[in-house]
C-alpha positions as CSV (number, residue, x, y, z in Angstrom):
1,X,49.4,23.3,-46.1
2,X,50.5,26.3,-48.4
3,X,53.1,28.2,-48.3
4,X,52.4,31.9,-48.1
5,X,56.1,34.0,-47.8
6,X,55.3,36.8,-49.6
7,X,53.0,38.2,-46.7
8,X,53.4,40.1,-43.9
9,X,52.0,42.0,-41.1
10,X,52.9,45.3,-41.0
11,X,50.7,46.6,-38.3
12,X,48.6,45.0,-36.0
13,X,46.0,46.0,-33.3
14,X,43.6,44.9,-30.4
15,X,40.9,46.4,-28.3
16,X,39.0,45.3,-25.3
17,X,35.8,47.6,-23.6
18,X,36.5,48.4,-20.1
19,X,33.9,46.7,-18.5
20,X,33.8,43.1,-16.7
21,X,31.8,41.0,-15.5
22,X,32.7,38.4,-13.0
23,X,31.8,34.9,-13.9
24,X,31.0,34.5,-9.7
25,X,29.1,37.0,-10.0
26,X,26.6,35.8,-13.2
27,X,26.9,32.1,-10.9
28,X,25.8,34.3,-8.0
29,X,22.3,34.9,-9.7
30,X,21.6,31.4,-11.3
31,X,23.0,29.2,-8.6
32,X,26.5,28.0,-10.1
33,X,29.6,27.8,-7.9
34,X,32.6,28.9,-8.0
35,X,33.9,25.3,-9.6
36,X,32.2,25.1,-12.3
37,X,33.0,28.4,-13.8
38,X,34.9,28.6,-16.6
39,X,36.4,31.3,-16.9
40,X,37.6,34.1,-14.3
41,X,35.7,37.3,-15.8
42,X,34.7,38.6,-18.9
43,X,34.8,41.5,-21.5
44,X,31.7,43.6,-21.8
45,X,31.4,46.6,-24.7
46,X,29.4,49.3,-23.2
47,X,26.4,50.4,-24.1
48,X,27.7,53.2,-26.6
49,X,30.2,50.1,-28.3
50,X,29.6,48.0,-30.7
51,X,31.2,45.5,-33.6
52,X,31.6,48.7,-35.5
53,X,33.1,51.1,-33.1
54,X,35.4,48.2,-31.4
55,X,37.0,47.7,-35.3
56,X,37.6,51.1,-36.0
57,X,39.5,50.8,-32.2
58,X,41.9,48.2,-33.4
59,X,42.3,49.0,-36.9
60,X,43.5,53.0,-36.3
61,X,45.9,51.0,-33.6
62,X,47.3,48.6,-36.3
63,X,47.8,51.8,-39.0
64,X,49.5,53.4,-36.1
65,X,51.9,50.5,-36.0
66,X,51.8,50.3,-39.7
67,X,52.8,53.8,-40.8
68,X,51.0,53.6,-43.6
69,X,48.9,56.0,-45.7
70,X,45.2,54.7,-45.6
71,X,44.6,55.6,-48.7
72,X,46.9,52.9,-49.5
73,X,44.5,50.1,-47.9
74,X,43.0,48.2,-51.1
75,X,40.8,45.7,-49.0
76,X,39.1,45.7,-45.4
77,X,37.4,42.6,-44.3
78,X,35.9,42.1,-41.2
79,X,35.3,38.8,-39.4
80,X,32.2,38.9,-36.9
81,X,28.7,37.2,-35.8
82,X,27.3,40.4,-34.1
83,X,27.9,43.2,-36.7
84,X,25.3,46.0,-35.9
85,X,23.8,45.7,-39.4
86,X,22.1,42.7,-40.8
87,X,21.7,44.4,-44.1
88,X,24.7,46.5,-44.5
89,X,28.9,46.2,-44.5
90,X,31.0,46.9,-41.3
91,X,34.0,47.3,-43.6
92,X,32.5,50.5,-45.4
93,X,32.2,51.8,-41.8
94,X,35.7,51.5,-40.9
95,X,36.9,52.1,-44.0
96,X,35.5,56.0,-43.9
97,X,36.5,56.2,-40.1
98,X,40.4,55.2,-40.9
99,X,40.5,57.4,-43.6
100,X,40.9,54.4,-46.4
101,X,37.9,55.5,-48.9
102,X,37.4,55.1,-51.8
103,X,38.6,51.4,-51.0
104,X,39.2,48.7,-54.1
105,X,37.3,46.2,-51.5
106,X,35.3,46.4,-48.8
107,X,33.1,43.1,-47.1
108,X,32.1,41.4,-43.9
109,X,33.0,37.4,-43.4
110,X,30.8,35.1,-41.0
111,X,32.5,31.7,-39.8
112,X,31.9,31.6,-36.1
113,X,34.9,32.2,-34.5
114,X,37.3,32.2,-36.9
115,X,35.6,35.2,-39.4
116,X,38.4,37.0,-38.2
117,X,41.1,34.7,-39.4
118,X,39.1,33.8,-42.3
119,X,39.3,37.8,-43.3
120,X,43.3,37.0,-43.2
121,X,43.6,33.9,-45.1
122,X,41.4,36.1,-47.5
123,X,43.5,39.5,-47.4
124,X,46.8,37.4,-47.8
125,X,45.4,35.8,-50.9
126,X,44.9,39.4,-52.7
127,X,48.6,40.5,-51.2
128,X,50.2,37.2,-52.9
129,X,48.4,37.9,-56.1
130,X,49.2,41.4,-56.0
131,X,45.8,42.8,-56.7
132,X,46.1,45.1,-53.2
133,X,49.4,46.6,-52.0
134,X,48.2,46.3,-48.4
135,X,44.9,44.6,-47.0
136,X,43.2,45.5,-43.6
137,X,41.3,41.8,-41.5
138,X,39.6,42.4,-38.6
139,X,38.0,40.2,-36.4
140,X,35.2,41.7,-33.9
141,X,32.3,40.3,-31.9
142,X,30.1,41.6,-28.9
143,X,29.0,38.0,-28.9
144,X,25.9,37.0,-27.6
145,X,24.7,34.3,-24.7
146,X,21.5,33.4,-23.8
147,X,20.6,34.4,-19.7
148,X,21.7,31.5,-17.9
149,X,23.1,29.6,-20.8
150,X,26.8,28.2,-20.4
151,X,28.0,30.6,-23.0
152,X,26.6,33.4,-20.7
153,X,30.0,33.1,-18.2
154,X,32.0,33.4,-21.3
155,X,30.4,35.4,-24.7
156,X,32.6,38.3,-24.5
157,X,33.6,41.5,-26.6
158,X,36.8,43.0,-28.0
159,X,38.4,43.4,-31.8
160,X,41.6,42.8,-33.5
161,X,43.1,44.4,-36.3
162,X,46.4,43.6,-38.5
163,X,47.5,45.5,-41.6
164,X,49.5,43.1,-44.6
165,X,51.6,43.7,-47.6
166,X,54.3,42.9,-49.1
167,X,57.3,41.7,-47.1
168,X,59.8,45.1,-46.3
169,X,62.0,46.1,-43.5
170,X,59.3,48.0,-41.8
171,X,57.4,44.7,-41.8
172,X,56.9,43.4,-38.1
173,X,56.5,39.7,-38.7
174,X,56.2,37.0,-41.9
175,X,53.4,34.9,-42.5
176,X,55.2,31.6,-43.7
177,X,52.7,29.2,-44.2
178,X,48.5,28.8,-43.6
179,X,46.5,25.5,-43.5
180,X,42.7,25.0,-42.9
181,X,40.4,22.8,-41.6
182,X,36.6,22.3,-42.3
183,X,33.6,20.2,-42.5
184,X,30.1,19.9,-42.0
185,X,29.9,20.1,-38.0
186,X,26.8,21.4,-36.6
187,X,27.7,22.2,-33.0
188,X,27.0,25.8,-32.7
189,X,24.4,27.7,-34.4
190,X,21.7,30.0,-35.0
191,X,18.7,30.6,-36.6
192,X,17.2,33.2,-39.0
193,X,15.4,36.0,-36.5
194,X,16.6,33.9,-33.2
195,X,18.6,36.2,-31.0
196,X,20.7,34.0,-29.3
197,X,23.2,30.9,-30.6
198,X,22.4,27.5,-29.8
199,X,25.0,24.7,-28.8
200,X,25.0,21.3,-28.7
201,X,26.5,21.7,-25.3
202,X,30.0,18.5,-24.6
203,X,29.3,17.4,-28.8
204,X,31.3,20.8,-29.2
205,X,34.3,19.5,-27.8
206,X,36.0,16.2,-29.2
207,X,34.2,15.9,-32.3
208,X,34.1,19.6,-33.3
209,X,36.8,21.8,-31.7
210,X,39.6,19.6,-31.1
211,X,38.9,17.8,-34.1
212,X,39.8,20.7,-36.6
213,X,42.0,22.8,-34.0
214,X,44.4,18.9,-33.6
215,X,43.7,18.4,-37.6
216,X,44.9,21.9,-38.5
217,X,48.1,22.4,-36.7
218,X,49.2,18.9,-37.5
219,X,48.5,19.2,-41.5
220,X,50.5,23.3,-40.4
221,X,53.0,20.7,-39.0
222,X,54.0,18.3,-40.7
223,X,53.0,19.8,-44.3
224,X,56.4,21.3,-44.5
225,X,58.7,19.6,-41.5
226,X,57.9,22.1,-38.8
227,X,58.6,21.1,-35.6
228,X,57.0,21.8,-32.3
229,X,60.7,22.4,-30.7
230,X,61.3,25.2,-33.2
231,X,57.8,27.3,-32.3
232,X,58.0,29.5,-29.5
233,X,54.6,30.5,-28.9
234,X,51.3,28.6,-29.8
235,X,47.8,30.8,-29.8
236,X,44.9,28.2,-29.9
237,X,40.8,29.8,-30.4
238,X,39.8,29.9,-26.2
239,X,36.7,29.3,-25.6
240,X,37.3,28.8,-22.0
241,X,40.7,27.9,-20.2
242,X,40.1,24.3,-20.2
243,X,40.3,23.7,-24.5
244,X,43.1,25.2,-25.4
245,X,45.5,23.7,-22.8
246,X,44.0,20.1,-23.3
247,X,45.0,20.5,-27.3
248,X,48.0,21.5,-26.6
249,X,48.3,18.4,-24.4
250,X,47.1,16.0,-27.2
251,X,49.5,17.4,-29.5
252,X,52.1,17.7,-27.3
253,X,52.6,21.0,-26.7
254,X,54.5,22.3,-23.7
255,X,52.3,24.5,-21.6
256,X,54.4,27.1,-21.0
257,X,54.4,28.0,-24.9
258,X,50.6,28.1,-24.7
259,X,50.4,30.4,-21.6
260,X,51.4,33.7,-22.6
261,X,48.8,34.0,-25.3
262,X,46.1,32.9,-22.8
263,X,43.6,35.5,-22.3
264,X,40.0,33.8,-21.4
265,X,40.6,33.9,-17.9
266,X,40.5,37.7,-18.2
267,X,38.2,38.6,-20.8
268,X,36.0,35.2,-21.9
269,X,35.9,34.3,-25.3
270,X,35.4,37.0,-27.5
271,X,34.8,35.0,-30.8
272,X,36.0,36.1,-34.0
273,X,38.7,38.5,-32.2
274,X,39.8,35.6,-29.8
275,X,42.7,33.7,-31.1
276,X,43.6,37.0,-33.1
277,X,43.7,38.8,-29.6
278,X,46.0,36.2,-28.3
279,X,48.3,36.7,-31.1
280,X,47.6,40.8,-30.4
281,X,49.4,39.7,-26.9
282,X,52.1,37.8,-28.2
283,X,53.3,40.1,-30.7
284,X,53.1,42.6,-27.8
285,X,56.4,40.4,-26.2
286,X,57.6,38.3,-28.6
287,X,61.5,38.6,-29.7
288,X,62.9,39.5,-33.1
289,X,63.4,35.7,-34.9
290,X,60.6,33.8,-33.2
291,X,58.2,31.9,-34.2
292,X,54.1,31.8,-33.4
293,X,51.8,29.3,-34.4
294,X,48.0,31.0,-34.5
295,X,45.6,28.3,-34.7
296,X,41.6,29.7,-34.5
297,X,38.6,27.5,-33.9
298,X,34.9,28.1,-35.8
299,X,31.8,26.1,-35.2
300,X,30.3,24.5,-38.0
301,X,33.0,23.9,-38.3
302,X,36.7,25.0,-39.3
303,X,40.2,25.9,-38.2
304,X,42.7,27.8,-39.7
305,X,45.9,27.0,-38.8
306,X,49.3,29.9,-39.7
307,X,53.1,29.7,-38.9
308,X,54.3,33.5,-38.2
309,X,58.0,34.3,-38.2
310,X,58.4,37.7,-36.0
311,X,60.9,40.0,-38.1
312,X,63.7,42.8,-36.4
313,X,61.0,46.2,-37.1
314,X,58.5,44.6,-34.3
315,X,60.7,45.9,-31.6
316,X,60.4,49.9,-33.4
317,X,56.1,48.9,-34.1
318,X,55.1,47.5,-31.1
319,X,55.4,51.1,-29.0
320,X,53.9,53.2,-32.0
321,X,50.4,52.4,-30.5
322,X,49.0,50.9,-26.9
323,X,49.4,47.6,-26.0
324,X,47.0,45.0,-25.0
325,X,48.0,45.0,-21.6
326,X,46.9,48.5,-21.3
327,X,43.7,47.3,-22.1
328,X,43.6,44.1,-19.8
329,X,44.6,46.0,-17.1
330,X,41.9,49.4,-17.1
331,X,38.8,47.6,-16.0
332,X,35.0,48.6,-14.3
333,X,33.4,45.8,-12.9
334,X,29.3,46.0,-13.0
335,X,26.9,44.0,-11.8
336,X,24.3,41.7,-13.4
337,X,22.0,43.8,-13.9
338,X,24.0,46.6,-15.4
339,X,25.3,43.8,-17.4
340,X,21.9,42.8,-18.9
341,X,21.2,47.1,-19.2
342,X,24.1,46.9,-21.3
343,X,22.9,44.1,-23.4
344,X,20.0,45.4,-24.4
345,X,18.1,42.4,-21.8
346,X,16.6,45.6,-19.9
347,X,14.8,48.1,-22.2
348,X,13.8,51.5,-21.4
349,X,10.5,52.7,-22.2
């Protein structure tokens, strides 16, 4: 566990494409009822969206929120498996699009799921050590799912965005303390010039994702005396519904401080933005004085775990740009095969 203090978010973004898919409706094509779905619907970027574009989204949201200049931005890392480039920075990208250039720092992160919170571990670092005055992490993915797969109900897009410095009255919450998880877990993968991920299907459960989500909030936990009792809100990495209720249930979590930050029903699991988006949401309500523990989830595999103190300015922040909900709420449902046009599965000659 370390104690961070000396970092905190000044703005903070998210960003989820229109379009849904119904998970009845990809079990309508390949057989699979409506009980073993699991999820509701999910998130799909349109065909003129992107890791890129969906970044730039949430980032200009989170230097709304900010107020900051963007010149002022020293660093922008950006957490993602599906960046349009496999040669070539995101981070420039949004860094010319915000306004930031010439920026000290500028560099994509790959962990699975948790590149996004990964970036922020990593921004916080250079804010502690005062290299950067303020530090843009990002964590976006159009993530990808083989037809048919399991990961096809739920591989979903959207980004999330938060701007850190130094702790100030404009500051909307405090990041008091980070703690992180990792070994050598092999339960999610994918090869060199292999377009989809492959899993190694229930092995990604108790030995792999509850294993470093459980390990990382208890080391967050009991590093420093924090109590469940004195969180308010806990944001787990949602792969489905299922996962992050069940750790909460092994660490004895009260459902009800899981729920509000519960978005996988509604937009699947949208991978590196996915526990950052669920933190996007809480922030979104969340009372001056309150406390959130953010806890993401990456195969292969690694947690990192933070205890986030929400600070008086967030009720002057949180209107300065839209909130998630306005997102959530505007959808347009397609069908499978506009989904798989979207995708790229259907090519044009």
């Amino acid at each position: 566990m370390v104690r961070v203090g000396g970092v905190a978010i000044r703005g903070y973004g998210g960003y989820v494409p229109r379009y849904r898919i119904r998970a009845e409706e990809i079990g309508r094509i390949w057989g699979v009822g409506a009980a073993e779905l699991p999820v509701g619907e999910k998130s799909v970027a349109g065909p003129d969206e992107d890791v890129a574009t969906m970044a730039v989204e949430a980032a200009r949201m989170a230097l709304r929120r900010a107020g900051i200049d963007p010149r002022k931005i020293g660093a922008i890392h950006v957490g993602s498996e599906s960046k349009p480039y496999a040669v070539k920075p995101t981070g420039t990208i949004v860094a010319e699009a915000i306004g930031a250039n010439p920026s000290k720092l500028a560099a994509d992160f790959e962990f699975a799921c948790k590149a996004g919170t990964e970036a922020l571990s990593l921004i916080s670092g250079l804010i502690q050590t005062g290299i950067i005055e303020y530090g843009l992490a990002i964590g976006a993915d159009t993530a990808q799912g083989r037809p048919r797969d399991a990961l096809e109900y739920t591989a979903a897009s959207g980004a999330a965005a938060f701007i850190l410095g130094k702790p100030d009255r404009q500051a909307a919450a405090l990041i008091e303390a980070w703690s992180g998880y990792v070994t050598d877990t092999p339960d999610f993968w994918r090869r060199p010039f292999d377009r989809y991920p492959v899993h190694a299907a229930r092995f990604t459960g108790a030995p792999a994702y509850f294993r470093h989500v459980v390990g990382a909030v208890k080391s967050l936990l009991d590093g420093d005396g924090y109590s469940i009792d004195e969180i308010d809100y806990f944001v787990f990495h949602q792969p489905n519904v299922k996962f992050p209720l069940a750790a909460a249930k092994m660490l004895g979590i009260p459902k009800e401080k899981v729920l509000p930050g519960l978005l996988s029903d509604k937009i699947g699991n949208t991978y590196s933005a996915c526990s950052l988006l669920g933190l996007v949401k809480v922030l979104d309500q969340a009372q001056p004085g309150q406390k959130i523990l953010l806890a993401s989830y990456g195969s292969g595999a690694g947690s990192d775990a933070f205890i986030i103190k929400v600070l008086d300015a967030i009720l002057e922040r949180r209107d300065l740009a839209p909130r998630l909900d306005s997102f959530l709420e505007d959808k347009i449902y397609i069908d499978y095969a506009t989904y798989l046009k979207f995708r790229g599965e259907i090519l044009r000659r």
